[in-house]
PDB file of N, H, CA, C and O in Angstrom:
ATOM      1  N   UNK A   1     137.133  76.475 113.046  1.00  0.00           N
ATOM      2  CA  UNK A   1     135.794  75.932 113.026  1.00  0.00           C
ATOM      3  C   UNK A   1     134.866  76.844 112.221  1.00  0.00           C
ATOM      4  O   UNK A   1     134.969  78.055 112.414  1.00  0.00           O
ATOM      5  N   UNK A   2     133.801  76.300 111.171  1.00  0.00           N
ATOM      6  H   UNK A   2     133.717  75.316 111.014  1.00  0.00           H
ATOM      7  CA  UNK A   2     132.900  77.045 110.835  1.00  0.00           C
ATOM      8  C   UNK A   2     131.717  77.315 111.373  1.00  0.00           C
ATOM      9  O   UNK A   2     130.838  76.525 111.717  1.00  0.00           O
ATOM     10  N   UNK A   3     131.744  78.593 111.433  1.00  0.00           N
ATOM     11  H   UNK A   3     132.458  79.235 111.154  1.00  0.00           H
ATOM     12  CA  UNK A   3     130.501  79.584 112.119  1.00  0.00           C
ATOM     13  C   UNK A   3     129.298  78.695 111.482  1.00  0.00           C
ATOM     14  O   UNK A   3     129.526  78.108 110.425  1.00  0.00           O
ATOM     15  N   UNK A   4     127.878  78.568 112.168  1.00  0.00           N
ATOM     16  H   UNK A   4     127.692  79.045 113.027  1.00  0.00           H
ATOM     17  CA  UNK A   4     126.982  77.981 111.950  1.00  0.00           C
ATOM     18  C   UNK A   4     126.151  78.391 110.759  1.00  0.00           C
ATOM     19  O   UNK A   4     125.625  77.603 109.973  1.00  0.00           O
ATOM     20  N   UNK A   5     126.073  80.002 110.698  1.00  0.00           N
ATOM     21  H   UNK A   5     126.500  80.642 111.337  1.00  0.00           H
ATOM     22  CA  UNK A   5     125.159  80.717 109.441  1.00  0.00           C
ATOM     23  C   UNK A   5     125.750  80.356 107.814  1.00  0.00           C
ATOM     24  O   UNK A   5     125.072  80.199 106.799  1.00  0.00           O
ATOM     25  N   UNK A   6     127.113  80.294 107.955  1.00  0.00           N
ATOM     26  H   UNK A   6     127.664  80.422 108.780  1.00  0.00           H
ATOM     27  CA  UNK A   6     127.685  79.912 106.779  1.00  0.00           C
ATOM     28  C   UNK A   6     127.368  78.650 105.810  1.00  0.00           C
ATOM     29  O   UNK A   6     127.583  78.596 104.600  1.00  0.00           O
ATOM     30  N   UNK A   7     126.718  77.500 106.763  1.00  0.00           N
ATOM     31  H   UNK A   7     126.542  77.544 107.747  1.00  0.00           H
ATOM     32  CA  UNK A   7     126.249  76.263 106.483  1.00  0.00           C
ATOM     33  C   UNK A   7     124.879  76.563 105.931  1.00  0.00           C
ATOM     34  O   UNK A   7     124.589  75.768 105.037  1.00  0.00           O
ATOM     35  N   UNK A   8     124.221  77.193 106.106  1.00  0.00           N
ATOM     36  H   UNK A   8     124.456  77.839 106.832  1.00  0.00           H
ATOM     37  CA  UNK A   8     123.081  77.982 105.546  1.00  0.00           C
ATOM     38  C   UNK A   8     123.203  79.293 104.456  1.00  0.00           C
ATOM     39  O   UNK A   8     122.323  80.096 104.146  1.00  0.00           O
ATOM     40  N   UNK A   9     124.243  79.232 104.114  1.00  0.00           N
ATOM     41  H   UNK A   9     124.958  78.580 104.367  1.00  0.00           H
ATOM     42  CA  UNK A   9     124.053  80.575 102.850  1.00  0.00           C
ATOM     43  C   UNK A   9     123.766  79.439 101.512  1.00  0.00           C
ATOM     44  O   UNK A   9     124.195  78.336 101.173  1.00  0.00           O
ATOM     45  N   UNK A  10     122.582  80.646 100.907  1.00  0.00           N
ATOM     46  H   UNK A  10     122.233  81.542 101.182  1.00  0.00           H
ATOM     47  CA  UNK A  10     122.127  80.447  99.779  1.00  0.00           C
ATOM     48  C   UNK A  10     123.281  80.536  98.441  1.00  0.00           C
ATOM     49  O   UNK A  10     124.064  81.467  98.255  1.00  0.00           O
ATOM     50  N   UNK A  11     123.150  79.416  97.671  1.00  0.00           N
ATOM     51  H   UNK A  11     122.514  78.660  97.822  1.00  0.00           H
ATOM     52  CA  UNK A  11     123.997  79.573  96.560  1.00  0.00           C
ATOM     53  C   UNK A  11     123.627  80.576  95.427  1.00  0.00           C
ATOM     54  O   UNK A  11     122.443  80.895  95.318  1.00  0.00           O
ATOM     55  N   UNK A  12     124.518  81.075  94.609  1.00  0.00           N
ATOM     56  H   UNK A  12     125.480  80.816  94.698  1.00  0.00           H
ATOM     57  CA  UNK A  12     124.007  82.057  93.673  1.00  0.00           C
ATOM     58  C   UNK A  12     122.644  81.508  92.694  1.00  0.00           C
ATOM     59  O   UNK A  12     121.605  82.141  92.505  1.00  0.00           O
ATOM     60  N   UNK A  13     123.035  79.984  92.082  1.00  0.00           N
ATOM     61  H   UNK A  13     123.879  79.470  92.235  1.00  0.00           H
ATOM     62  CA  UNK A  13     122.181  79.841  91.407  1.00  0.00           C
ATOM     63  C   UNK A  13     120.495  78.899  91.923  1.00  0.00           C
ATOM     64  O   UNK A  13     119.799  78.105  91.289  1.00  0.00           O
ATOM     65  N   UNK A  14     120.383  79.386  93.107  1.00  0.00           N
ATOM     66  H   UNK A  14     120.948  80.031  93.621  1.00  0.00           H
ATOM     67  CA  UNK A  14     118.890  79.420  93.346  1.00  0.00           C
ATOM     68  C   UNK A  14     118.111  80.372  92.661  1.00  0.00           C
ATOM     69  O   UNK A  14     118.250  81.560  92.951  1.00  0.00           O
ATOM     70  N   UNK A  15     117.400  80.060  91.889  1.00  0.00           N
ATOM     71  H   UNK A  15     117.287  79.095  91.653  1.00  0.00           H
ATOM     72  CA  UNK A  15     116.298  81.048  91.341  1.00  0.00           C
ATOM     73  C   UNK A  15     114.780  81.007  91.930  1.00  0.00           C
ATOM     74  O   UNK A  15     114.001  80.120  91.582  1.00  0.00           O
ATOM     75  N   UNK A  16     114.457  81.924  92.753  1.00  0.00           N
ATOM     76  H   UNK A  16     115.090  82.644  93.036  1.00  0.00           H
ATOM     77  CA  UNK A  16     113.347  82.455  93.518  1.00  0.00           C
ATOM     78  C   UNK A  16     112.530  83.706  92.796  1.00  0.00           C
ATOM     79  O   UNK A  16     112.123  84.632  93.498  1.00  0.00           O
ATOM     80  N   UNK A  17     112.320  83.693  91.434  1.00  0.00           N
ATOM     81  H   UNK A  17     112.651  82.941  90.864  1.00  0.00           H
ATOM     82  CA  UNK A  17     112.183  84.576  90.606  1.00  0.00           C
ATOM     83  C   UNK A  17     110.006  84.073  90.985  1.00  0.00           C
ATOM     84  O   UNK A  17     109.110  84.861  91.290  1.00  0.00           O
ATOM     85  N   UNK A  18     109.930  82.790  90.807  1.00  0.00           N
ATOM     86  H   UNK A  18     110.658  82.151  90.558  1.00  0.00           H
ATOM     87  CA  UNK A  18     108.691  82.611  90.488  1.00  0.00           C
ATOM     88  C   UNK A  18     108.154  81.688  91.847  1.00  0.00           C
ATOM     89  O   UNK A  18     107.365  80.744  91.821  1.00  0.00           O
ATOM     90  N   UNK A  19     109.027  82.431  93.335  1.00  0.00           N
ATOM     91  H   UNK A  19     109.668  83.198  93.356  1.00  0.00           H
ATOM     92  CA  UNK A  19     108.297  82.223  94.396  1.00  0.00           C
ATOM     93  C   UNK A  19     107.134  82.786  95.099  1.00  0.00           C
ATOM     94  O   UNK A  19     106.575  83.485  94.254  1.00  0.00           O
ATOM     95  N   UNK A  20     106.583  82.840  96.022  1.00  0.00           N
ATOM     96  H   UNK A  20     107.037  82.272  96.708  1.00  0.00           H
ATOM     97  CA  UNK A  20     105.547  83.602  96.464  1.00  0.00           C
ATOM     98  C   UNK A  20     105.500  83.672  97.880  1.00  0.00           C
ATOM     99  O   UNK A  20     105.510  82.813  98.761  1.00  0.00           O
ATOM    100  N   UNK A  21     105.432  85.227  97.877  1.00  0.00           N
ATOM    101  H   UNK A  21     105.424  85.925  97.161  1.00  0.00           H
ATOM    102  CA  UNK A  21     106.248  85.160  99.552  1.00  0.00           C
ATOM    103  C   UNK A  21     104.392  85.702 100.436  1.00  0.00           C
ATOM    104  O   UNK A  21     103.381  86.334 100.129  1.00  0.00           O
ATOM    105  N   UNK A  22     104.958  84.908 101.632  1.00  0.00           N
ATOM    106  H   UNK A  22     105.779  84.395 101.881  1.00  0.00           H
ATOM    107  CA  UNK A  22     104.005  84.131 102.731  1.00  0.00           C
ATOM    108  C   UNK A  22     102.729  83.254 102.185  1.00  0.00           C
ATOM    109  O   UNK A  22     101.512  83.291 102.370  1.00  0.00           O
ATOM    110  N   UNK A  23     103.857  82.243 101.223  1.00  0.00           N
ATOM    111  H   UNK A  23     104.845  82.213 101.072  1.00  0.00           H
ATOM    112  CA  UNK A  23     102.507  81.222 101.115  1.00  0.00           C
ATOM    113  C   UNK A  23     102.545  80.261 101.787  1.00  0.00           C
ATOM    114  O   UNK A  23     101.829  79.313 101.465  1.00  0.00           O
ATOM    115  N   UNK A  24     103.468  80.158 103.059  1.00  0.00           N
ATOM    116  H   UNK A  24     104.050  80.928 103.321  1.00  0.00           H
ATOM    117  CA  UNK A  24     102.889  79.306 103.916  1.00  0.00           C
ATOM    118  C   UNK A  24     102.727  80.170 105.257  1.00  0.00           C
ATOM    119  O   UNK A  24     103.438  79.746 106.168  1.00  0.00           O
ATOM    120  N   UNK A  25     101.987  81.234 105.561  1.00  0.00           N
ATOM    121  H   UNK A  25     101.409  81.578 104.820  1.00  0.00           H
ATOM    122  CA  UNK A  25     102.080  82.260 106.210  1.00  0.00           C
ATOM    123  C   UNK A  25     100.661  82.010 106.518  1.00  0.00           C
ATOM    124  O   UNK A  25      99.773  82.201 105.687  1.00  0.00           O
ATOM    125  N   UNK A  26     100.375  81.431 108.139  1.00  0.00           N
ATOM    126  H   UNK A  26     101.096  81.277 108.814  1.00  0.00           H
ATOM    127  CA  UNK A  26      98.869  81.008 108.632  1.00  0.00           C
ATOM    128  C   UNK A  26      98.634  82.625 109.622  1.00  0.00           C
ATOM    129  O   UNK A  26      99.407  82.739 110.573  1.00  0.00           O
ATOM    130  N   UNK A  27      98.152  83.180 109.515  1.00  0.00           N
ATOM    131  H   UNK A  27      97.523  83.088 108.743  1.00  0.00           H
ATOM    132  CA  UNK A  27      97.564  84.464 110.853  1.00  0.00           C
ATOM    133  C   UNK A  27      96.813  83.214 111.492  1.00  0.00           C
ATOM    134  O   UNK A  27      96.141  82.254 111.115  1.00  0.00           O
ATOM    135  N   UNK A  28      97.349  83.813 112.771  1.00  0.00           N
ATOM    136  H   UNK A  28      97.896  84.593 113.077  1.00  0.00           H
ATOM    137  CA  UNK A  28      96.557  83.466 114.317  1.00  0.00           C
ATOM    138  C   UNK A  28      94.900  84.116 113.878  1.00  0.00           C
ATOM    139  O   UNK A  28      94.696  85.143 113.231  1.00  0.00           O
ATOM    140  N   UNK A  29      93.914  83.230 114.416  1.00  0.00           N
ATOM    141  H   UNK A  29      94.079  82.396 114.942  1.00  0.00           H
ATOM    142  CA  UNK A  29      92.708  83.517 114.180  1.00  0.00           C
ATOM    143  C   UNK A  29      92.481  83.896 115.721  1.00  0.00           C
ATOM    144  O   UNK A  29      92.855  83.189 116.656  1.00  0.00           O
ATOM    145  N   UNK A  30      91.752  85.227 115.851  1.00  0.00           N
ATOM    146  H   UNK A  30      91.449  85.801 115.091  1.00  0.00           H
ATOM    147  CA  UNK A  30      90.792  85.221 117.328  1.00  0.00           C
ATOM    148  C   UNK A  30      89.971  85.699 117.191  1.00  0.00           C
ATOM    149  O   UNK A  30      89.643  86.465 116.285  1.00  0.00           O
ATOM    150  N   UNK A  31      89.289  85.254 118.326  1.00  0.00           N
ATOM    151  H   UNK A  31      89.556  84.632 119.062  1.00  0.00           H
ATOM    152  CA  UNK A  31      87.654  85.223 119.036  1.00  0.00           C
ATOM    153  C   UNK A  31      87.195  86.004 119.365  1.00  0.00           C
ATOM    154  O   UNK A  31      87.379  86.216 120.564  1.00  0.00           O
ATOM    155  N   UNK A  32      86.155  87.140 118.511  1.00  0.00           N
ATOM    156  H   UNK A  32      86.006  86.968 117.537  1.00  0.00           H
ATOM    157  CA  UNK A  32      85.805  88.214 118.847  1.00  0.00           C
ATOM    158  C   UNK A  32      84.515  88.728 118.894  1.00  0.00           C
ATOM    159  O   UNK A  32      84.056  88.215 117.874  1.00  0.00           O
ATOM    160  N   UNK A  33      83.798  89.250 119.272  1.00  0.00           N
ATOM    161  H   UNK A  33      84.171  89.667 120.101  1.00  0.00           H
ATOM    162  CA  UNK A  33      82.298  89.902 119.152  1.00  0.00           C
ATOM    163  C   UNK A  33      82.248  91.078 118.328  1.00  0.00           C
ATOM    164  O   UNK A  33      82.820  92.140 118.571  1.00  0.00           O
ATOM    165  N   UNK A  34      81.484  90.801 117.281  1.00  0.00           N
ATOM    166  H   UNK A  34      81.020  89.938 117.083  1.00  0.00           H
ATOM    167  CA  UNK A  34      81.065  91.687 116.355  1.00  0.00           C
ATOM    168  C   UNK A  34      79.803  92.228 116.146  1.00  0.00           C
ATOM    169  O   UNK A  34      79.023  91.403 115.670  1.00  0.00           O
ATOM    170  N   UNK A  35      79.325  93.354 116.342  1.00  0.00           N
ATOM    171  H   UNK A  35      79.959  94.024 116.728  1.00  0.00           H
ATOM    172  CA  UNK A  35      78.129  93.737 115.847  1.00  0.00           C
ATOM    173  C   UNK A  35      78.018  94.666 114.441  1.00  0.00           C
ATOM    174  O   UNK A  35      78.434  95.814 114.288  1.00  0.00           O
ATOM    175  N   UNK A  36      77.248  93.713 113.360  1.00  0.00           N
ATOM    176  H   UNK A  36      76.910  92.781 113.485  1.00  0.00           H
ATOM    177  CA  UNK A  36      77.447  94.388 111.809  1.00  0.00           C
ATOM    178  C   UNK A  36      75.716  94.508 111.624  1.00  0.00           C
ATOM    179  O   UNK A  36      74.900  93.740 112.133  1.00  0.00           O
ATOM    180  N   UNK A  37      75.395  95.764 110.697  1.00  0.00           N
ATOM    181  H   UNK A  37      76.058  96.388 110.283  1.00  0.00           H
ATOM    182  CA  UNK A  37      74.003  95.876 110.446  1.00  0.00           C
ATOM    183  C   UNK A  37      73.696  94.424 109.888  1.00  0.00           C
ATOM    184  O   UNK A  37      74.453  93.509 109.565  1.00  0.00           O
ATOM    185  N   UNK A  38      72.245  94.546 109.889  1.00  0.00           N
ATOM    186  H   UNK A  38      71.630  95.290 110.152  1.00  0.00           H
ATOM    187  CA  UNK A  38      72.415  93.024 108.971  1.00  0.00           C
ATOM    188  C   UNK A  38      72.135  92.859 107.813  1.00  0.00           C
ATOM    189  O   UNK A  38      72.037  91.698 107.415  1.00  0.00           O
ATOM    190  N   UNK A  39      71.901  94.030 106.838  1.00  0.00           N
ATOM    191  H   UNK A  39      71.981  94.973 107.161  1.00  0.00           H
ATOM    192  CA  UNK A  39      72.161  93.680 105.531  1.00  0.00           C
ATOM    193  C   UNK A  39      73.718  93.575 105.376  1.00  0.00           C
ATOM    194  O   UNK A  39      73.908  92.532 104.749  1.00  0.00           O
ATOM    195  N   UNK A  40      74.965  94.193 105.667  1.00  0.00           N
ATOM    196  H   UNK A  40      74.811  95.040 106.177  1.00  0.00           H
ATOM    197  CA  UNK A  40      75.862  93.981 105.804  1.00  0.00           C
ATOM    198  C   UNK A  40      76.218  92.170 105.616  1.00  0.00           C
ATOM    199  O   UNK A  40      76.753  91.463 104.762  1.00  0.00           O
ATOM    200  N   UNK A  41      75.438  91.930 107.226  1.00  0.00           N
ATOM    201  H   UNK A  41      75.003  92.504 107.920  1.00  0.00           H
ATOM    202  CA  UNK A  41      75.843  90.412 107.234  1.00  0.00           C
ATOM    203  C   UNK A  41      75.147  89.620 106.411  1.00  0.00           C
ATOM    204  O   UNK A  41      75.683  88.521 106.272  1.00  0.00           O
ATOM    205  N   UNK A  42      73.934  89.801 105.684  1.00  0.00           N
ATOM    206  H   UNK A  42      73.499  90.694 105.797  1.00  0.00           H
ATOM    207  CA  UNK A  42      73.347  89.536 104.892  1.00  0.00           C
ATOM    208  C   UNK A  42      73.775  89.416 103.429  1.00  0.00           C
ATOM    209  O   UNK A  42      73.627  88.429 102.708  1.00  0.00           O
ATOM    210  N   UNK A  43      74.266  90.455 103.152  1.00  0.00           N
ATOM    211  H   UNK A  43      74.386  91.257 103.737  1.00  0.00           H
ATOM    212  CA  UNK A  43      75.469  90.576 101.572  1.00  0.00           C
ATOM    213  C   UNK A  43      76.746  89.690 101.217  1.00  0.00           C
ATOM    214  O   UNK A  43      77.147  89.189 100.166  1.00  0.00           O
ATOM    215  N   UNK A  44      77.263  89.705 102.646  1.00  0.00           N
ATOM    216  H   UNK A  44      76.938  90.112 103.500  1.00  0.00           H
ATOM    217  CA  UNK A  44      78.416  88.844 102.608  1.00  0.00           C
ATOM    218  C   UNK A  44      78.152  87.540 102.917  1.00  0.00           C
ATOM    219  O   UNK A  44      78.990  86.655 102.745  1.00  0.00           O
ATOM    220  N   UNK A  45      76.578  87.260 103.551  1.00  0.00           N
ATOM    221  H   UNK A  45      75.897  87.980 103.690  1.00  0.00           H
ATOM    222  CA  UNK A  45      76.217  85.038 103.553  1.00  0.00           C
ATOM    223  C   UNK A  45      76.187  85.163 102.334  1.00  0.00           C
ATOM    224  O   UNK A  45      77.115  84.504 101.864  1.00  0.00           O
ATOM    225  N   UNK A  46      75.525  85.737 101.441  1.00  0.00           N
ATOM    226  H   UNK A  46      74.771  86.272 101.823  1.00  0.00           H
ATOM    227  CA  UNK A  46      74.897  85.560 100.227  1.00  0.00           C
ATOM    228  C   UNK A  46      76.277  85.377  98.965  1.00  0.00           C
ATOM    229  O   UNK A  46      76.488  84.415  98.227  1.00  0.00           O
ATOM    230  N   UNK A  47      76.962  86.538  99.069  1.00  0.00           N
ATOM    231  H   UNK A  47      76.790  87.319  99.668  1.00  0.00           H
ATOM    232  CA  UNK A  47      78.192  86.303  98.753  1.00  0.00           C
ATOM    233  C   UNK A  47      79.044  85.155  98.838  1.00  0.00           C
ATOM    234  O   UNK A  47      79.822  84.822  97.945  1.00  0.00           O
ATOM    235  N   UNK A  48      78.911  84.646  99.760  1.00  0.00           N
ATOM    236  H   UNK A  48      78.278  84.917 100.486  1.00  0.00           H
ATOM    237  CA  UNK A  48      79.707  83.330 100.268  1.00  0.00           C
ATOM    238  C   UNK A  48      79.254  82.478  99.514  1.00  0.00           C
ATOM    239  O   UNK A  48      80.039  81.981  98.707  1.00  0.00           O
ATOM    240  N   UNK A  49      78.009  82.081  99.526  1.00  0.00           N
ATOM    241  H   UNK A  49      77.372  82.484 100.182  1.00  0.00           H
ATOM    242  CA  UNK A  49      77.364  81.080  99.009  1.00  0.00           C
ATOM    243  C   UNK A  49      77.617  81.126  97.584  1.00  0.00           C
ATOM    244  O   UNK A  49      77.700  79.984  97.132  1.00  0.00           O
ATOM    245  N   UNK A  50      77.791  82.153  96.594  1.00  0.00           N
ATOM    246  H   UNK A  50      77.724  83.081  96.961  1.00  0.00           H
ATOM    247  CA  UNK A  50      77.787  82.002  95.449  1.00  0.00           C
ATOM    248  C   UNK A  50      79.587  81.828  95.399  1.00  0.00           C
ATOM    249  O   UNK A  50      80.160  81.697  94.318  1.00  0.00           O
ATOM    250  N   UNK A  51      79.982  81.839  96.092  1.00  0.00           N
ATOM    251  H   UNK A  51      79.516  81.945  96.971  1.00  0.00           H
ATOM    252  CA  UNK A  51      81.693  81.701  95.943  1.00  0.00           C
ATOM    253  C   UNK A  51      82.102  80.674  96.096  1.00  0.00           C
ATOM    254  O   UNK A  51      83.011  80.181  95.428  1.00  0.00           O
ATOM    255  N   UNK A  52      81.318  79.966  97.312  1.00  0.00           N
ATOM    256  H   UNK A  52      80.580  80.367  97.855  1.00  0.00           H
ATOM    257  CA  UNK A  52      81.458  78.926  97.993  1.00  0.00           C
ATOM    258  C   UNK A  52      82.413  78.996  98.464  1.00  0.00           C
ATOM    259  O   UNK A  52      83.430  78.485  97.994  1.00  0.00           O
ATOM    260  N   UNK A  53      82.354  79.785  99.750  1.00  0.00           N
ATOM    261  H   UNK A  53      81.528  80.201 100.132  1.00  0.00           H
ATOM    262  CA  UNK A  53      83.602  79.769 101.147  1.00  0.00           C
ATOM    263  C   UNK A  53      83.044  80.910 102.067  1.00  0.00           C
ATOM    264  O   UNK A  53      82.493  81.978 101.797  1.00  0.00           O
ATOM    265  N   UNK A  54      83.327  80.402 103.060  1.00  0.00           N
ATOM    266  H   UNK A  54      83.774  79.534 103.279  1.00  0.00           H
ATOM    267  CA  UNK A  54      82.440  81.150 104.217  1.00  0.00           C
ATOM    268  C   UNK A  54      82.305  82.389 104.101  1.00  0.00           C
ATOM    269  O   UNK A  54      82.623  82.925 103.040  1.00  0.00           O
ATOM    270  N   UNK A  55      81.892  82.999 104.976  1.00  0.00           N
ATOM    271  H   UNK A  55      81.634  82.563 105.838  1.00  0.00           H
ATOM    272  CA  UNK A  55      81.095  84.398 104.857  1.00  0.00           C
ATOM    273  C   UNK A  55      82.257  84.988 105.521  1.00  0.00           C
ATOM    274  O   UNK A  55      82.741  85.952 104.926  1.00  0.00           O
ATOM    275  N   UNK A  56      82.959  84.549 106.888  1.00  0.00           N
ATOM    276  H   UNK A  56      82.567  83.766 107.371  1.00  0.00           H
ATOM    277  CA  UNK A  56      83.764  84.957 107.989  1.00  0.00           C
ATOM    278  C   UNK A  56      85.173  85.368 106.889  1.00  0.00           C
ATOM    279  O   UNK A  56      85.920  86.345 106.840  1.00  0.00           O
ATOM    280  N   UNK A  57      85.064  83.905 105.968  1.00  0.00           N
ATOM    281  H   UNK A  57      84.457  83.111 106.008  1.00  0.00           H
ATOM    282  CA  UNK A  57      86.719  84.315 105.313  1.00  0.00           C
ATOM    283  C   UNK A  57      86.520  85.554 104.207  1.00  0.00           C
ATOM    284  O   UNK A  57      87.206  86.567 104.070  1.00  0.00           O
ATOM    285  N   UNK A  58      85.554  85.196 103.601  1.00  0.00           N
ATOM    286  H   UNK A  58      84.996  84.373 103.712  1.00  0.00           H
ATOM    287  CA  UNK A  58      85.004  86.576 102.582  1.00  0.00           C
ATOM    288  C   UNK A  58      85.322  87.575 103.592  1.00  0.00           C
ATOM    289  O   UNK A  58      86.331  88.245 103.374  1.00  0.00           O
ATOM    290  N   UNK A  59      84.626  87.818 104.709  1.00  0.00           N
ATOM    291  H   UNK A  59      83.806  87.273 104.886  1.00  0.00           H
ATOM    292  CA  UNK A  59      85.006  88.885 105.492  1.00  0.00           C
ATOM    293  C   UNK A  59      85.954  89.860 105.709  1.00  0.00           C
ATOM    294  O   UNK A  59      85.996  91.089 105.669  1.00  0.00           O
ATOM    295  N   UNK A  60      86.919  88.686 106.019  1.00  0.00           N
ATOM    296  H   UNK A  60      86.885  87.687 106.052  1.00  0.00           H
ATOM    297  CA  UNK A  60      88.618  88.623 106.743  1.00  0.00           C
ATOM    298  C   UNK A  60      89.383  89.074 105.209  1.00  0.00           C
ATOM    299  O   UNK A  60      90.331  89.859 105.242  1.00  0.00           O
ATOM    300  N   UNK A  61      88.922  88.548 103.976  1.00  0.00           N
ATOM    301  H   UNK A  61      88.152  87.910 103.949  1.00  0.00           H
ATOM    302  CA  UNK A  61      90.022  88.870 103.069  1.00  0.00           C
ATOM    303  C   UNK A  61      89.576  90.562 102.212  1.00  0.00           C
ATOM    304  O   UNK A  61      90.288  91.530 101.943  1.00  0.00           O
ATOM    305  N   UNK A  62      88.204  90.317 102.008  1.00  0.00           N
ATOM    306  H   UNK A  62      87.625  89.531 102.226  1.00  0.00           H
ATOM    307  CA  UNK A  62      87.674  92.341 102.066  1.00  0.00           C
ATOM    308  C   UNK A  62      88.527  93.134 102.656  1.00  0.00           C
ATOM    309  O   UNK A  62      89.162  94.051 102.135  1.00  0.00           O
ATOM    310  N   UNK A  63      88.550  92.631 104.221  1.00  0.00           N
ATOM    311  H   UNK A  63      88.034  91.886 104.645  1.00  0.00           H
ATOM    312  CA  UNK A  63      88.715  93.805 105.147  1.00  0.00           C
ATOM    313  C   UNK A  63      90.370  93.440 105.117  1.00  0.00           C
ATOM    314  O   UNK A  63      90.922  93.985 106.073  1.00  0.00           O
ATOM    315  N   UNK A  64      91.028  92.895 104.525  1.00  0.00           N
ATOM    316  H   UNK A  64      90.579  92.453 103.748  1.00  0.00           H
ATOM    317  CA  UNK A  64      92.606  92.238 104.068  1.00  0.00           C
ATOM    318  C   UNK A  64      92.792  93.430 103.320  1.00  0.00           C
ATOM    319  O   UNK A  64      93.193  94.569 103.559  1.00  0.00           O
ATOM    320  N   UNK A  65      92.316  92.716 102.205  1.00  0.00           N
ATOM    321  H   UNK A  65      91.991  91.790 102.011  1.00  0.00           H
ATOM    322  CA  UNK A  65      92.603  93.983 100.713  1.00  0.00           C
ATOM    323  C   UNK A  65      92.819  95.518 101.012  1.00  0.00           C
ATOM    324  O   UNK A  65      93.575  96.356 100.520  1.00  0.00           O
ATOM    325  N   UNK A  66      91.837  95.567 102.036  1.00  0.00           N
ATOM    326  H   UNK A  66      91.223  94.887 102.436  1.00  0.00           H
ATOM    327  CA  UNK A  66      91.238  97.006 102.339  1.00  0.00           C
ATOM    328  C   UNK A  66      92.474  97.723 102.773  1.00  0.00           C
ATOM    329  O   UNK A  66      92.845  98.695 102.115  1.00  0.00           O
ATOM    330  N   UNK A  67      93.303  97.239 104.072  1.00  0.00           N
ATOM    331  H   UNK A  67      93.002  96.450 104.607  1.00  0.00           H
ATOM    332  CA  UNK A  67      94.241  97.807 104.729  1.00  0.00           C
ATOM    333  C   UNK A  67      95.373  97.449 104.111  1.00  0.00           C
ATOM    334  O   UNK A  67      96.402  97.862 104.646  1.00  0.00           O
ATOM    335  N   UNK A  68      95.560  96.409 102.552  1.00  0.00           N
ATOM    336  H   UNK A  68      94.725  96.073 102.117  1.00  0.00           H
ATOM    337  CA  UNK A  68      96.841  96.520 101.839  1.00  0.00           C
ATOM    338  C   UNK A  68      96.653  97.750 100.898  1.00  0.00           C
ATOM    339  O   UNK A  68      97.458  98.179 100.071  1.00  0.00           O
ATOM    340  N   UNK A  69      95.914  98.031 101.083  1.00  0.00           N
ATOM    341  H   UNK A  69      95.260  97.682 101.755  1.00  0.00           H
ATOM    342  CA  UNK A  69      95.757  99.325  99.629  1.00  0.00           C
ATOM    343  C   UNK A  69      96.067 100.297 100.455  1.00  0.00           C
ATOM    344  O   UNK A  69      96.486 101.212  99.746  1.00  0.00           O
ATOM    345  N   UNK A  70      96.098 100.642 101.673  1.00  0.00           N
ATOM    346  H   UNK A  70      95.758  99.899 102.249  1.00  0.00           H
ATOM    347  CA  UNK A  70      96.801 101.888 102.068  1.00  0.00           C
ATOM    348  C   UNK A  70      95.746 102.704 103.103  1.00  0.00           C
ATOM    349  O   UNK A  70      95.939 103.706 103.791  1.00  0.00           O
ATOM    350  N   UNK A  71      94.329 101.702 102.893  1.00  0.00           N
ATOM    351  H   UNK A  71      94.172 100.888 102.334  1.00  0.00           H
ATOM    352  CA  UNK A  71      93.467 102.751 103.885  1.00  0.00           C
ATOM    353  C   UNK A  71      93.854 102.937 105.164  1.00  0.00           C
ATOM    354  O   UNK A  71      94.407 101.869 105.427  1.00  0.00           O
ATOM    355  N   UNK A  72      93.921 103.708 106.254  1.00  0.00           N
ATOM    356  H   UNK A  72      93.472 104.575 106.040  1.00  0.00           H
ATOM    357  CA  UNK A  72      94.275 104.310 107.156  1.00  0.00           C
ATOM    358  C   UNK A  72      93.168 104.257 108.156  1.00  0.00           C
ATOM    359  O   UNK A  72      93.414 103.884 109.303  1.00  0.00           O
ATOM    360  N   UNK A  73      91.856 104.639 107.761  1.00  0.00           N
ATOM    361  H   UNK A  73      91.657 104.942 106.829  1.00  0.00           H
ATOM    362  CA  UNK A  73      90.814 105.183 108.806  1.00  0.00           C
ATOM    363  C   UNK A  73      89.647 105.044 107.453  1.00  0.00           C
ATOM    364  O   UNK A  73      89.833 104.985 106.237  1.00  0.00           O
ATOM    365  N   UNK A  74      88.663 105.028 108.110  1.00  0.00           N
ATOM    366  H   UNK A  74      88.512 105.076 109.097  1.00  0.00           H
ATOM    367  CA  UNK A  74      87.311 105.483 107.029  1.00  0.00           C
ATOM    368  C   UNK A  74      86.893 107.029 106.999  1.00  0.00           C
ATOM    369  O   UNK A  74      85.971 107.406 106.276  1.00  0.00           O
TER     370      UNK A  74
END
């Protein structure tokens, strides 16, 4: 009988050269209390608006970037 994983191996000639990995990759969103100065919160409505997309996601992808580049602590 064949083992189940075997029915699932990838053939050689799949090419995944020009995929993009976690693009269907949703983060769990939660519900939190924040207190930010308010020019802070002020920079980033304003921001939003000229981007056109919320202020919260502008937020979330800043503070994204921030901790893929390697920052640690401030």
């Amino acid at each position: 009988m064949k083992r189940l994983h075997e029915d699932f191996e990838l053939k050689e000639e799949y090419d995944f050269s020009k995929g993009i990995r976690g693009r269907f990759y949703q983060p769990k969103k939660v519900s939190t209390t924040l207190r930010l100065d308010d020019d802070i919160l002020l920079y980033f409505k304003k921001l939003s608006t000229e981007k056109k997309i919320g202020y919260q996601t502008l937020m979330n992808s800043v503070l994204r970037d921030y901790v893929h580049e390697g920052h640690s602590h401030a």
